[in-house]
C-alpha atoms as one frame of an Amber mdcrd trajectory, in Angstrom:
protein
  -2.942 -14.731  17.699  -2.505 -14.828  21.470  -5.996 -16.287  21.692  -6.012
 -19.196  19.508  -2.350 -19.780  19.443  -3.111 -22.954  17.502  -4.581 -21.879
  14.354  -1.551 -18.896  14.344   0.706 -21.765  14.034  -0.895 -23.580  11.471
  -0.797 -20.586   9.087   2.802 -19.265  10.449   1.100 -15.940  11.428   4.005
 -14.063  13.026   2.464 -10.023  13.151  -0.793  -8.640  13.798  -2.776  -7.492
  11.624  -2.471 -10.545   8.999  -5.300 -11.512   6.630  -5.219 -14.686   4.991
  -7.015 -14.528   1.166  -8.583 -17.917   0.984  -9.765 -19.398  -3.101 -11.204
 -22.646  -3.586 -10.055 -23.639   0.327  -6.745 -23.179  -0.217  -4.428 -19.916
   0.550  -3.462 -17.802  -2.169  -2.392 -14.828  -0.415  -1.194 -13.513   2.858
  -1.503  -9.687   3.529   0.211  -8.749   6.424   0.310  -5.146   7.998  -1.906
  -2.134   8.293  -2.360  -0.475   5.213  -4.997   2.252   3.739  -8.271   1.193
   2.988  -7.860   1.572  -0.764  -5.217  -0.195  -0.964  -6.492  -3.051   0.785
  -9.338  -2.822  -1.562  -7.022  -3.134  -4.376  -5.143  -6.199  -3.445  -8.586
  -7.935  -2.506  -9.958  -7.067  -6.176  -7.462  -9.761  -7.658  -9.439 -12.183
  -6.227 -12.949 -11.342  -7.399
């Protein structure tokens, strides 16, 4: 975010960490915060 202040912008990233899920080239998801590993697993697996 404070290095590329321009692509922050574009996707409205406000908080660190953020990770953008991406389908088909367009956004489906936004998961923002730190979270355990298995969750983050979990919310990924959607999107197999």
């Amino acid at each position: 975010v404070d290095e590329n202040r321009e692509i922050a912008s574009r996707f409205r990233i406000m908080s660190i960490p953020t990770l953008l899920v991406f389908k088909d080239g367009k956004k489906v998801d936004a998961i923002i915060g730190a979270m355990p590993e298995k969750v983050l697993e979990e919310k990924l697996n959607v999107y197999k």
